[in-house]
N, C-alpha and C positions, 0 to 999 in steps of 0.2 A: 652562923645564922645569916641566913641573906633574905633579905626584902626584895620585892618588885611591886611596882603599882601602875595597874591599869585602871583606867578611868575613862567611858565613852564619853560623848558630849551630850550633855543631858543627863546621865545615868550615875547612880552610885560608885564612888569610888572603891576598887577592888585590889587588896593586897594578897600578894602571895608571900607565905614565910617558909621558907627552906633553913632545917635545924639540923646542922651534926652532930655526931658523938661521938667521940673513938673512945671505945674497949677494949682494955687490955687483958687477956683471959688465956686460959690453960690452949686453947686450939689457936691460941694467938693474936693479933692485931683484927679488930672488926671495926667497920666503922657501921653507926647507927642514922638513920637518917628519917626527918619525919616532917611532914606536908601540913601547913594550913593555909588554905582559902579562907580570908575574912572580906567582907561587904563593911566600909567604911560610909558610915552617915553621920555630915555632918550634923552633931545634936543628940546625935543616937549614936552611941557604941556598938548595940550588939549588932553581933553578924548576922547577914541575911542567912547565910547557908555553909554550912563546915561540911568538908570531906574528913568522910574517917580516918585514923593517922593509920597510915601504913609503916611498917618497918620491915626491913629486910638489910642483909650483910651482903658484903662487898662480892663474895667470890660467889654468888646465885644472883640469877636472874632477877630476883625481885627489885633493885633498884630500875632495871629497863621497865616492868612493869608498871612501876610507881607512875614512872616518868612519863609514860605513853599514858599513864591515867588522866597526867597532871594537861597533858596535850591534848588528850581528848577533851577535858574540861573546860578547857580554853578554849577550842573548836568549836564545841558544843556551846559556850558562852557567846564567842566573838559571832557566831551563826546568828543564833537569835536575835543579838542587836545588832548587826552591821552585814546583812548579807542580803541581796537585792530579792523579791520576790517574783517568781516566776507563775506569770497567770496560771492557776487552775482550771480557770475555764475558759479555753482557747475555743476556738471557730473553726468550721471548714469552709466559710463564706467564700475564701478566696478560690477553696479548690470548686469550689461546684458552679463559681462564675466559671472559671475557667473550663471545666467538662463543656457548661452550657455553648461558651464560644466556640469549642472543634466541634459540637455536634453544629453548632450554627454553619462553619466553615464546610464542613461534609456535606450538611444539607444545600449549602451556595454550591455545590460545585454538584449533585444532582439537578438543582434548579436550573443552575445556567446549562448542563448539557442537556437537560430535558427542554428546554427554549430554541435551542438551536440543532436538538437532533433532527436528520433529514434537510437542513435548510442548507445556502450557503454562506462560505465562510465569512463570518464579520469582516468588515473594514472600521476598525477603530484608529483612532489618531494615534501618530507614531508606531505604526505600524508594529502595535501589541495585537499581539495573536490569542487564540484563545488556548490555545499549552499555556502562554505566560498567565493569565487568571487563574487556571487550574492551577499550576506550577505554587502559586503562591498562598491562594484556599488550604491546598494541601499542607504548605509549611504552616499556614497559621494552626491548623489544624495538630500538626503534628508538636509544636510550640506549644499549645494550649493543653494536647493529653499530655507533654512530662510533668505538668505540675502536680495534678490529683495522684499519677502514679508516683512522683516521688516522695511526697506527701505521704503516702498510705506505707511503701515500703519502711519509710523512716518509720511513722506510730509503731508499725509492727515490731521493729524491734522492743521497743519500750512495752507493750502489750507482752511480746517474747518473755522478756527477762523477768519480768512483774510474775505472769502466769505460772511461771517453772523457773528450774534452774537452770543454765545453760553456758556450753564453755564459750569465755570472754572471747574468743577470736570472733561466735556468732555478732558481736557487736560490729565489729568492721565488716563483717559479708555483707549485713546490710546497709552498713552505709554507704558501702560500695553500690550495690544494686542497685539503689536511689539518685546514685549520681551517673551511672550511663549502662550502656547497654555489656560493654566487658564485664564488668561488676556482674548486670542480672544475671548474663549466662554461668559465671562463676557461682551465682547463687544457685541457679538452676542445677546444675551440674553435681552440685556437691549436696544437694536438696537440704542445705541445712533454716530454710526457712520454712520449713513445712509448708502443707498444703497452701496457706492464703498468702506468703512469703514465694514459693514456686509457682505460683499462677498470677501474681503480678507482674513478676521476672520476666514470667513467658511471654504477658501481654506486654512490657517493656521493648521485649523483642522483637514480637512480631509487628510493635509500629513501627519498625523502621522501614516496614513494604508500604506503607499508607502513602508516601510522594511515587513511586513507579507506578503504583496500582492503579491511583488516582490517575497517572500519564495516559494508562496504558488504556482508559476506563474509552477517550474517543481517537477515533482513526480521520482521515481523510479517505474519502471515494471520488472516481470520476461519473460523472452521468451524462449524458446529452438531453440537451434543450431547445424548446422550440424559439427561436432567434426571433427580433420584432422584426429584423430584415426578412425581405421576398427575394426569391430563389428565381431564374428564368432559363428556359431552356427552348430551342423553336423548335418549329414542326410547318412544313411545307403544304399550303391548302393550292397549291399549283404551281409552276414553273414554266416562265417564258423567256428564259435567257437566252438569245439566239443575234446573231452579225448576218447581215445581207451577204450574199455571196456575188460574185462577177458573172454568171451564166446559169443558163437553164437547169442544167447538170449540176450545178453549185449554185444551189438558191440561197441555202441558206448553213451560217457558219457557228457552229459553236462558240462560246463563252471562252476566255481564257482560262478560269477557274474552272468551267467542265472538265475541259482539256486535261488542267494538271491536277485533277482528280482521278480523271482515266491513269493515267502516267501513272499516279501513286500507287491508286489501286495495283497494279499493274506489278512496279517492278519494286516496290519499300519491303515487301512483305513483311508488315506489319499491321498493326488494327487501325483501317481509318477513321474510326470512331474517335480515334486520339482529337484527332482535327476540328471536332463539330466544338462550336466556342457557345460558353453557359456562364451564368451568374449565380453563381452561388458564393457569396462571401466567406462563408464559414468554413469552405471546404467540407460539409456535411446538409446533404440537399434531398430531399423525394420532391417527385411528381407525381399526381396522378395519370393513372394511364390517359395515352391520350394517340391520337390517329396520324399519320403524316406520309406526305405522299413519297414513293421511294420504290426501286429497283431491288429486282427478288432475282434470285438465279437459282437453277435446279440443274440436277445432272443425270443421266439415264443409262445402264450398261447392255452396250450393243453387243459383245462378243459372242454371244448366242448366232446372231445375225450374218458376222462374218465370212466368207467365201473368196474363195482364191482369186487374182486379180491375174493379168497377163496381158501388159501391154500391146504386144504383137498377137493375139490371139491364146489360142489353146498350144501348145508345142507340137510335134506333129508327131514324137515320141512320147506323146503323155509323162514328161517328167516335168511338174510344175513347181520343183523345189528350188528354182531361180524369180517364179514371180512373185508377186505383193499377194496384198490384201485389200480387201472391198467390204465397204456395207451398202444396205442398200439408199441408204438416204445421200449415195453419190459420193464420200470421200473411201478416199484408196490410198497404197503404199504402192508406188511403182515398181516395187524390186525385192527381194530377200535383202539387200542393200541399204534401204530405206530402213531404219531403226523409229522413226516418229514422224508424224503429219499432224496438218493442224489447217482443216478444210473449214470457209466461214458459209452461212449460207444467211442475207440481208432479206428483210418479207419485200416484197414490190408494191408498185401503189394499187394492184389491181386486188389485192385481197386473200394472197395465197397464203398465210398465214394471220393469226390473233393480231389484232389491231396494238394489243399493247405489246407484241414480242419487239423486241431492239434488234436481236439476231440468234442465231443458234452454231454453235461450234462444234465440228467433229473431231474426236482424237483417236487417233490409230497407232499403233506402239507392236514391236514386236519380242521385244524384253521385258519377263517379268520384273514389278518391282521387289521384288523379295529371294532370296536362296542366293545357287551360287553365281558368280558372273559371267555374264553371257548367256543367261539362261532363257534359251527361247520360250515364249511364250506368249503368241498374240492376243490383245487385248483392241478393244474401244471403248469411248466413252461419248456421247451425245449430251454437252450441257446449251442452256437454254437464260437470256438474260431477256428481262420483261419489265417492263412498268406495272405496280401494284400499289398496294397501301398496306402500310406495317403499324401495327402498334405495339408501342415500347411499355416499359416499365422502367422509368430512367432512374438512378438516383447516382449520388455521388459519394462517396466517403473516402476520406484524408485527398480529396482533390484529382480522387480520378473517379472519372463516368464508367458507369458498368450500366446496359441497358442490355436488356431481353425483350425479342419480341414473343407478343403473347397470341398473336393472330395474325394473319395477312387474309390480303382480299386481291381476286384475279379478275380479270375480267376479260375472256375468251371469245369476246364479240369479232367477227372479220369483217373488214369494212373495205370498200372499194372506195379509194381515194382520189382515183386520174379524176384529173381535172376539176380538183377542188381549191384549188389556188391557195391550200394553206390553212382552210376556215374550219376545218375538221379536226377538231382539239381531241387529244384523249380523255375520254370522261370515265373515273369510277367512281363508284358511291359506298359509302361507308355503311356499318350496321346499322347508327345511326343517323342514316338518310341524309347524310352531308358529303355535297359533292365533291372531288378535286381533280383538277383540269393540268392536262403536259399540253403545254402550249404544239400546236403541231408543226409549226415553223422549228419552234427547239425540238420538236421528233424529228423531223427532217433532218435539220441539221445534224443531230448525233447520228442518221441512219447514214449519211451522207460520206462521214466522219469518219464511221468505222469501215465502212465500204473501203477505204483506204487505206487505213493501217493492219486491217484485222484482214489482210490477204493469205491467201493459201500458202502454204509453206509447209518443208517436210525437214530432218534432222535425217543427215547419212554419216556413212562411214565407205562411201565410193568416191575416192579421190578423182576416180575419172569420168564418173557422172558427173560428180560438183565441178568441177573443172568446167565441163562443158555448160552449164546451168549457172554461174556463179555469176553473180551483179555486184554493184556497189552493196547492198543490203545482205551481202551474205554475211555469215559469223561466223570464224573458223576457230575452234578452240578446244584443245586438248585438256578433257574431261573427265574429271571423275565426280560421279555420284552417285550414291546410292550404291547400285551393283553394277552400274553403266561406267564405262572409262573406255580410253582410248579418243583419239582425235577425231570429231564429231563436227561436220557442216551443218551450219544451219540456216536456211533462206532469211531470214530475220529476227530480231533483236526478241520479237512475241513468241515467235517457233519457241526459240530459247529457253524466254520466262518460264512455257508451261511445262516445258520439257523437262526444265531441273526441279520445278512444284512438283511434278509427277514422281518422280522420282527419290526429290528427298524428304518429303512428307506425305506420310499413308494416306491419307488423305487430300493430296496434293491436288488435284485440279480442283476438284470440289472448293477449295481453301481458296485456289487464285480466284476463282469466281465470284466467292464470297465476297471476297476484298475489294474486287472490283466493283460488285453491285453497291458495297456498304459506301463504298469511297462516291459514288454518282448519288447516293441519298445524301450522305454530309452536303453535296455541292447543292443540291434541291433545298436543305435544310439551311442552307446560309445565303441564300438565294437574298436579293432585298424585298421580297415579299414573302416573306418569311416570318409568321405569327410564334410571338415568346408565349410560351403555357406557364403560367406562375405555379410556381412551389412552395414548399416550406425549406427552411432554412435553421440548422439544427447547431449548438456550438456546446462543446464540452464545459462543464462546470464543477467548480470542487462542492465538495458539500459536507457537511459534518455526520461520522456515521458513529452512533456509537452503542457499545460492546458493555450493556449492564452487569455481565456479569463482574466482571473488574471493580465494579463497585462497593461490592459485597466486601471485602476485608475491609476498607477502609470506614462503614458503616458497623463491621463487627468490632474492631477496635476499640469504636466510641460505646459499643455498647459493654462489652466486654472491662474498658476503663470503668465507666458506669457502676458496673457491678461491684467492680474491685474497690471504687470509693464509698460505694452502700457498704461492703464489709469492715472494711475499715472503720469505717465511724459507728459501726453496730457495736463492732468489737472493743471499740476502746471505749463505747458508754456502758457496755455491759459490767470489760472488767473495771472501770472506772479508771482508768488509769489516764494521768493528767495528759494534753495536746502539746507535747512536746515537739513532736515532729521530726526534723533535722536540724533545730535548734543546737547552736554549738556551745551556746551561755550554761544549757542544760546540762550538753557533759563536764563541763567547768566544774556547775554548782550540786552537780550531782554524782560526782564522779566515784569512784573508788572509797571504799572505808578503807582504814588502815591497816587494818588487817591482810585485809587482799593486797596492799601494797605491797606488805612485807613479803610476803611469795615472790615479789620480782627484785628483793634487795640485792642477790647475787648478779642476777643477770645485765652483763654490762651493756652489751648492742643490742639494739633493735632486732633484731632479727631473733636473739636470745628471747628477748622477753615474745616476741611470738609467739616461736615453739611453745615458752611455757605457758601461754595464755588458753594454747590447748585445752590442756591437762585443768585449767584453775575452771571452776563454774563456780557464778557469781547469781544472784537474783536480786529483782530493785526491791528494797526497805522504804515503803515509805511511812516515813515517820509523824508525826506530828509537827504543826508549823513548819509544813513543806519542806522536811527532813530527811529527802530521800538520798539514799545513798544503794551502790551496787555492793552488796556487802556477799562476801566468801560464805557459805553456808554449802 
């Protein structure tokens, strides 16, 4: 017989008595064996509670039985007085602050881009951007949903096992789910949490788009703006730039900057609009239209006109396939020889021509410019360079000027000038009735000007005409352009210019004259009496754009969380089942009955008792004096 005594602190003392017997009998040696439980008080003998004696023989089962009785009693005892009490009625206090704060955070990161959509980008200290506010709304946000979803995955298990029976591995799915996104998908996957268990998974899941979403919710755009800065750009209300000259003949002398304006125009072939100098800070500028006084050129085709020329006459054999060509406003090619001319004709002061014309130039050519080469084909051209008023439409962007003009104004008056000593300015007047004056000294002088470089000259391919004709000013240069080539005399450096314009641009003389006329307005236009017209003044800025739709998951989320923690706590007041949670004390103090144990007595590794955990389905017993246990049934 053996004794044991247990005694809590405070509580009656409790013996156990273990009694053997051996029988010695016809089927052999048996041993007998038999249990009492007595409650020792001192002053009181009797027992609080006896277990029934059990007997059973050695070679049956019945003594394991006894013994697990005798263990269970003790368990069942040692519980009741000495086992910690796990709240019954737990709170979701914490989870539904928490929901409250990611919808707070969601709702901060609508508030702030709705504050700042369309405007530009903040300047906060330490140069935090607004990604970094979003960047971090969204983690609080995304921090604040694992808690209600982990929360609710864990209840659901305890809700699970409670409701039905189900096999023990469903215990670990969910606790997996509960702790990260691996777990939900695996729960998801294997759909062992049913419906309200696979739709928190999912929601599990799909917060982990809520920080890109959030990112992706504003962009950056450029815009243009109007600048506090003023934009300036001139425009010429007259021009008197002009030098005394030494004689009657030479009264009066151009400007140096006329000059190397003509020049540019002339030989850069380029836009001399590059030239005219403006104010515009931002590199992004308009104007309103505005008037300024300026040089127009136009061009006319004579070859309709042309007629065969013959220096010595008519031939006296009527073959005139050795001489030139003629228009009738007086320029000629003297030869079948002659390939290009370039006749000027200057007005006089007596009035043979518009008061505002500068000069007019004839071009005579006997190769097309286009097909094959050498390809005869006489042509001319009559252009015409004048004083007028142009208005532009100027504006600038990324720091180049592009101006169109939108009207010009002529003014076709002939004026008889002998013996005006100068006092006769050129006057035209704009649409609206505002004047502007070419000083007529400065017309002199440019008429004077060109009188001299803009001499007649022709372009051959007669080494023994050139020969005989050839001056310091001739140009001798073996050429090719266009469909022209071969060694090519040219009376001057301007023969030249127009000759290779003609040829390597379709539009080639029209072009040189352009250039010309445009390059003597920049000079007008920079002149020192030269009025700036104010502008606007326009500069690129970032600004916050932003893309609501991107907002919508991270708003579904919270709401979707939302829902999944209204289920959650519906379902565990309905089936009553105690706020365990993900409580680990729980599974400690609630863990397995022994029974269910026994099922994994064989299984030595982990991995063994897995597999068999399959196969075992368990459901929570709960007991009386929070007695629960997941018991094998």
């Amino acid at each position: 017989m053996a004794l044991s005594n247990y005694s809590p602190v405070g509580q009656p003392e409790i013996t156990f008595v273990d009694q053997s017997t051996v029988y010695e009998g016809a089927g052999g040696r048996k041993s007998f064996h038999s249990v009492d439980i007595r409650e020792v008080n001192h002053g009181n003998t009797s027992p609080e509670f006896s277990l029934p004696t059990k007997k059973s023989w050695s070679d049956t089962s019945g003594l394991t039985a006894q013994k697990d009785q005798i263990e269970k009693g003790r368990y069942s005892r040692d519980t009741r007085l000495k086992r910690p009490r796990l709240s019954q009625n737990g709170s979701w206090a914490f989870e539904i602050v928490s929901l409250l704060f990611s919808a707070a955070a969601v709702a901060g990161i609508v508030g702030v881009l709705a504050h700042f959509n369309g405007r530009p980008l903040p300047d906060w200290p330490m140069n935090i951007t607004l990604n970094t506010l979003i960047a971090l709304l969204a983690t609080l946000a995304n921090a604040n949903l694992a808690i209600p979803l982990q929360s609710g995955l864990s209840q659901l298990k305890w809700i699970r096992f409670k409701a039905e029976r189900a096999p023990l591995t469903d215990m670990e799915a969910f606790d997996d789910a509960s702790r990260g996104t691996w777990g939900a998908v695996k729960l998801l996957l294997t759909a062992r949490g049913g419906i309200f268990g696979s739709f928190g998974a999912m929601v599990t899941i799909v917060a982990l788009a809520v920080g890109p979403f959030a990112q992706q919710v504003v962009t950056y755009r450029t815009r243009v703006i109007q600048a506090d800065t003023i934009a300036t750009i001139p425009t010429a209300l007259n021009y008197t730039g002009v030098l005394p000259g030494d004689s009657p003949s030479n009264a009066f002398v151009p400007i140096l900057p006329m000059k190397s304006a003509v020049y540019y125009g002339l030989f850069s072939e380029a836009d001399p609009s590059a030239n005219l100098k403006f104010n515009c800070p931002t590199g992004n500028c308009t104007w309103p239209e505005f008037t300024t006084l300026a040089v127009c050129s136009s061009c006319v085709d004579l070859t309709p006109y042309m007629t065969r020329y013959c220096a010595g006459g008519p031939p006296t054999n009527g073959d005139v396939s050795k001489c030139g060509w003629q228009v009738p406003q007086g320029a000629f090619l003297n030869s079948s020889s002659d390939v290009f001319s370039m006749t000027s004709e200057m007005p006089s002061n007596f009035g043979d021509m518009p008061y505002t014309d500068i000069m007019k130039l004839t071009f005579l050519g006997t190769e097309a410019q286009s097909g094959p080469p050498l390809n005869y084909n006489p042509w001319a051209t009559q252009c015409t360079l004048q004083y007028c008023l142009q208005t532009f439409n100027s504006s600038v962007v990324n720091g180049a000027l592009h101006e169109n003009i939108t009207s010009t104004t002529l003014n076709t008056t002939v004026v008889n000038i002998n013996g005006s000593k100068g006092e006769t300015p050129v006057v035209l007047s704009a649409p609206n009735n505002v004047t502007y004056h070419m000083g007529m000294g400065a017309m002199l002088g440019v008429r004077s000007w060109f009188g001299n470089i803009f001499t007649n000259g022709a372009a051959s391919r007669n080494s023994t005409y050139t020969n005989n004709t050839r001056t310091d000013d001739t140009v001798v240069v073996n050429l090719t352009v266009g469909i022209s080539s071969g060694t090519t005399y040219f009376d001057t450096d301007i023969v030249q210019t127009f000759y290779w314009d003609y040829y390597e641009y379709s539009e080639g003389l029209e072009m040189a004259m352009s250039w010309l006329a445009t390059s003597m307005t920049v000079a007008f236009r920079s002149f020192n009496g030269a009025v700036p017209v104010e502008g606007r003044a326009f500069s690129s800025e970032s600004y916050v754009n932003v893309r609501w739709g991107w907002i919508a998951l991270p708003v579904l989320v919270v709401m979707l969380t939302a829902f999944f923690l209204a289920a959650a706590i519906f379902r565990s007041s309905r089936s009553k089942t105690k706020l365990w949670k993900s409580s680990a004390l729980a599974m400690l103090f609630h863990g397995l009955d022994h029974e269910t144990r026994g099922h994994f007595a064989r299984q030595g590794s982990l991995g063994e008792k897995k597999r068999r955990a399959r196969d075992v389905k368990v459901q929570l017993d709960e007991g009386g004096d929070d007695e629960s246990l997941l018991r094998f049934s």
